[in-house]
N, C-alpha and C positions, 0 to 999 in steps of 0.2 A: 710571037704574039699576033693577035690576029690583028687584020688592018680594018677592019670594024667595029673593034674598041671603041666603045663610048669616050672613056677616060685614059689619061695616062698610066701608065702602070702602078700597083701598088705591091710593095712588101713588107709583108705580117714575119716577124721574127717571133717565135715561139721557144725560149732557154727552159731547157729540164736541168733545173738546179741541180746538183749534188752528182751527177754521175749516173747514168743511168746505164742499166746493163744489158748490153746489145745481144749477150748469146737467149736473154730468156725474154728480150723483144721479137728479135728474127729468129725463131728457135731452128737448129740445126738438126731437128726430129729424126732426118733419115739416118745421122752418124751415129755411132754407137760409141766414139770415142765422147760426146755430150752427155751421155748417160756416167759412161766410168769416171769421166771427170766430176760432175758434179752429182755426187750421191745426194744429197738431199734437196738443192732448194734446184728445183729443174721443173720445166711441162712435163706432164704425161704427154704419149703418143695422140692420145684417145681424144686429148683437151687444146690441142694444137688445130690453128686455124690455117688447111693449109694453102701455100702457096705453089709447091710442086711437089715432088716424091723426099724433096730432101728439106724443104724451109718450109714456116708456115709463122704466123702471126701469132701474139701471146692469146691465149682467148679472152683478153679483157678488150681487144681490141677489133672487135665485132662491130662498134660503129663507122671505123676507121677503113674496113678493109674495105665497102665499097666502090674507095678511092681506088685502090688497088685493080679490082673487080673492072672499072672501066676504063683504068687506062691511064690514069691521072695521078700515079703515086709515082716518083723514083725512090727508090731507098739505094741511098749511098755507105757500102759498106766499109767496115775497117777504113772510115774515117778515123783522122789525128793527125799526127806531125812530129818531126824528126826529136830522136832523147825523148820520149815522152817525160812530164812532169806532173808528179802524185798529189802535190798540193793542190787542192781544189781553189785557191788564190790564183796561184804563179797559172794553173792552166786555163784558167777560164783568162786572163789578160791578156794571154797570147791568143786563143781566139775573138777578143776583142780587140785586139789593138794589131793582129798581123804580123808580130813579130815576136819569133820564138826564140831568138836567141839572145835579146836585151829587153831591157824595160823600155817601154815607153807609154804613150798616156794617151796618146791619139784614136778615136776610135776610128771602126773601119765604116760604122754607118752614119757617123757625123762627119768624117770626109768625104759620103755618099751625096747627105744633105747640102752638104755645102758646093757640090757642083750640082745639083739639082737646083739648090736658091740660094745662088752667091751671095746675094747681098740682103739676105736676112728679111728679107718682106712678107714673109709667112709665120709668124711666129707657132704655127702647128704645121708644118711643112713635116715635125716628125715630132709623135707622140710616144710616150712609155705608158702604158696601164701598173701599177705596181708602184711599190713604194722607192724612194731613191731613184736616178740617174746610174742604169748602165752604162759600163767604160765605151761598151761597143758607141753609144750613140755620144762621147763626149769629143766634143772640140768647141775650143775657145772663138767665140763670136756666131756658135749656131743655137739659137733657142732650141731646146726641146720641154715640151710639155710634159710632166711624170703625175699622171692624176691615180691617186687611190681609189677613189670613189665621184665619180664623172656631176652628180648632182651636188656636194659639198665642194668639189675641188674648186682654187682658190687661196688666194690671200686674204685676209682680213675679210673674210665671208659674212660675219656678222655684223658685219656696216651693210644694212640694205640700200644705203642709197649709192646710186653711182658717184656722184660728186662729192660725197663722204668719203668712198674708197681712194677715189682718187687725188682729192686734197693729202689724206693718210699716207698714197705712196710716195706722193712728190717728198713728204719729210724724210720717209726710211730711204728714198734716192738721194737725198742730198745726204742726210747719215753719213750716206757710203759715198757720197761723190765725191768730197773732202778735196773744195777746191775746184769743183768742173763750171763752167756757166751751162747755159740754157741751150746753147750750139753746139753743148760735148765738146767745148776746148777749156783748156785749164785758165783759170784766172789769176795764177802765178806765175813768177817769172820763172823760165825755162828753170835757172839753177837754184829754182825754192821747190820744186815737184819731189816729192817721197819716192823710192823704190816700189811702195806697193798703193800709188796713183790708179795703175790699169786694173788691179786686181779689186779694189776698193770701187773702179766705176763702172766694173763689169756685173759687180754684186748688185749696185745699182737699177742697175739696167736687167738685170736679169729679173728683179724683183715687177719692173714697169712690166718689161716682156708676160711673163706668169699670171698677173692680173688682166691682160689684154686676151691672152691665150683663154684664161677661166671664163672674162665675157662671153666671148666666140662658142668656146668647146659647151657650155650651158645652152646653147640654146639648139644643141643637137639633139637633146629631150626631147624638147616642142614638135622638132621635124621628125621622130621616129614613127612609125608605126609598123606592127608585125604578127603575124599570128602564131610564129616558130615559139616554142616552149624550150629557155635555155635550161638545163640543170642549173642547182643551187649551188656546184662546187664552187670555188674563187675561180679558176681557172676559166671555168663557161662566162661567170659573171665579165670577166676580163674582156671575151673576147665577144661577147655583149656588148659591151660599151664599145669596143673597136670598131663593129659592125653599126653602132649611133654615129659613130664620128666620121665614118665610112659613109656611109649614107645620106648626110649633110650636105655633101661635096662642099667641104672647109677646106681642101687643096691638102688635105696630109697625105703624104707618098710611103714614110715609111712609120710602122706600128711595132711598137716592140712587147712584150709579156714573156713572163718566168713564171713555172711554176717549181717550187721547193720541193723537197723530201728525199730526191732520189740516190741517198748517199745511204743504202739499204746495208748497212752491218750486220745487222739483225731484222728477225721478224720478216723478212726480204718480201716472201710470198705473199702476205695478204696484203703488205705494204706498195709492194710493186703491182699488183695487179688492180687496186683501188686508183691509185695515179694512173692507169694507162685506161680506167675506163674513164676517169674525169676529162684526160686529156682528148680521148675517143669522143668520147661523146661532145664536150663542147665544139670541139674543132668541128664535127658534123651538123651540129646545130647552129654552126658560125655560117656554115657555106650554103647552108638551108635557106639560109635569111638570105644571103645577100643574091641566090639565086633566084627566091620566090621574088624578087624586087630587082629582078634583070642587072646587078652589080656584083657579080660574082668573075665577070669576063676576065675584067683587067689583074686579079688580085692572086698573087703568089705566098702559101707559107713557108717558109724552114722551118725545122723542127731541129733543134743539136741540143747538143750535151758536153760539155767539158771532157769528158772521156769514161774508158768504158768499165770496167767490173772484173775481178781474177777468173783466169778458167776455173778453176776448182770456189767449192763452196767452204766455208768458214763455219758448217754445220746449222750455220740461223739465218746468214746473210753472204754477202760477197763484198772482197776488200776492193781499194781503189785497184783499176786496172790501165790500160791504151786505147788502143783500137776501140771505135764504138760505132756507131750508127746513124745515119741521118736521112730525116726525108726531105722531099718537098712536091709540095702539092697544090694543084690547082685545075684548072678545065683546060690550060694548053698546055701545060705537063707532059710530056711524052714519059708514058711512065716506064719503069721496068726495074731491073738490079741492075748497079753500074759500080763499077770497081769490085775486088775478086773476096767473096766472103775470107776471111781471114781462118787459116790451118788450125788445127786444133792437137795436131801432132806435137810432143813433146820437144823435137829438137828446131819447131819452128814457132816455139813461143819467146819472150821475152821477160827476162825472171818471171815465167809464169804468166804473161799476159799476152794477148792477142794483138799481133805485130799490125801497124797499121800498113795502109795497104795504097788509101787514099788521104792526100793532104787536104785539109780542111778548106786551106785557097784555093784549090779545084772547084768547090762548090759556091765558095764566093764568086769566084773571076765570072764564073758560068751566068748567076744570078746577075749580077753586075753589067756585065757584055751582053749578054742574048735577052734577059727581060727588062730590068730600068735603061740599060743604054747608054750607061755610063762607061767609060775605060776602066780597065777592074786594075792595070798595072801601079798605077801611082796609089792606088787603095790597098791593095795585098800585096804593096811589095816587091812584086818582080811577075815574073811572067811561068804561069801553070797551066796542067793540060787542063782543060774544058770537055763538058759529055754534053750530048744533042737533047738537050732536056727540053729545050722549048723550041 
């Protein structure tokens, strides 16, 4: 990063819900084992945006490639992670939480959070655009903001006065405090406290936190202005409002957004090519803004996917696969291909899908170490190789 940075760093996490499929992302144009394998749902040569005599970009992703074009894209290929796992659950957890061989509940951007602001004094230190709390961003004692809609979001929004909402929370806090005083210590003796005390004053508190955050995160409206024209997809709108909240300088470091659909069974082709130009385009029109407005220095995306799509086509769509694809993107991106496109020969597939090649933790540790500055080992688990990305 550069030492000229306005700002601290920031990371924009971008999830392509359902699976997205890496061979008709990064299309393998020049092989002709891509054509035999997939008869129907494939680019043509002719419609292929390329990248050299053998890769080239889906052509919905025409907004996207100018990142590419100067320098500023890596694409991480035959990403995944050891045993691949087909349920769209069990694998998106283990790239949330870093661990692919158990369950656990810890995410890997809210133990990001929580060495970024130990002790909780930001309550938007890290936002979700979208509905619900990603696993990635959950751990106990770090607020995160999850707003649908940045101008309603909010608790009890419909009390327009301040000292209305807030009389209002202090009741749904004691609700759930069940026994706390005013200092967050219990008013019971040690051996009168219930098993679920913490969970009951965390609900609490989280509720305070949410309505402190809605304050703050609302008046990042007042402060925007912009002449950039987002598309109307959800996905632009998302990353609209990240760029509001961005722009405020409210101290949020990390931003998260999903967008759905990409678990393509069917229909694949017009289905996958409409997502990758929502995702193109918004994400262009994201870094538009924050460039026309000198805020574009500090801010890094990832773009992942749970994993990737079968070599062969299903006739309409593509089943769950492994190996898939990831970018990320920014203006000190060193960009290029890093880790080895994944074979498409038959005895170096696995039941049929593309072996991964690169571990998902590679791209964290990297993100982690070289742009927030955080130690990536106690977050991912153990220690992975790292690319020169920034």
């Amino acid at each position: 990063m550069s030492d000229n940075s306005k700002q601290p760093p920031t990371l924009v996490v971008l999830q392509l819900t359902g699976g997205n499929d890496p061979l008709n992302t990064i299309v393998p144009y020049g092989e002709g084992l891509y054509y035999d394998l997939r008869k129907t749902v494939r680019i043509a040569q002719d419609d292929v945006l390329p990248i050299d005599n053998r890769f080239g970009f889906h052509p919905s992703m025409q907004a996207i490639k100018p990142f590419w074009d100067a320098g500023n894209m890596a694409i991480i290929q035959g990403v995944g992670y050891p045993n691949p796992n087909y349920s769209h659950f069990r694998s998106m957890d283990i790239w949330y939480t870093c661990e692919p061989d158990k369950i656990a509940t810890d995410g890997w951007l809210g133990k990001a959070v929580k060495e970024i602001d130990p002790k909780a004094e930001n309550v938007l230190t890290a936002v979700n655009f979208g509905r619900g709390l990603p696993r990635a961003l959950s751990l106990s004692g770090v607020p995160v903001a999850s707003v649908a809609q940045l101008d309603t979001y909010g608790l009890l929004t419909s009390l327009s006065s301040v000292p209305q909402r807030q009389s209002a929370l202090e009741v749904f806090s004691c609700l759930y405090d069940d026994g706390w005083n005013d200092q967050g210590q219990s008013a019971r003796p040690p051996d009168a406290a219930g098993p679920g005390d913490e969970v009951l004053r965390y609900m609490g508190q989280t509720g305070l936190d949410a309505q402190k955050g809605a304050d703050i995160l609302r008046t990042a409206l007042g402060k925007y202005q912009s002449s950039v024209q987002y598309p109307n997809s959800s996905i632009a709108q998302n990353l609209k409002g990240i760029a509001q909240v961005k722009l405020a300088d409210l101290g949020t470091r990390v931003f998260y957004t999903s967008l759905f659909g990409f678990d393509t069974h069917a229909t694949q082709l017009p289905a996958h090519a409409k997502l990758w130009q929502d995702v193109s385009e918004g994400v262009a029109a994201f870094f538009d803004d924050l460039r026309a407005q000198d805020a574009a220095d500090d801010v890094m995306l990832l773009i992942w996917s749970e994993f990737g799509r079968r070599v062969k086509d299903n006739g309409a769509g593509t089943d769950h696969g492994a190996g898939g694809v990831a970018f990320i993107l920014g203006d000190h991106v060193k960009g290029g291909m890093y880790g080895e496109y994944p074979s498409l020969k038959a005895d170096e597939l696995t039941l049929g899908n593309l072996k991964y090649n690169v571990d998902f933790r590679s791209a964290y540790a990297t993100i982690l170490d070289q742009w927030m500055h955080i130690e990536s080992e106690p977050i991912v688990n153990g220690k992975f190789e790292e690319f020169a990305i920034v």
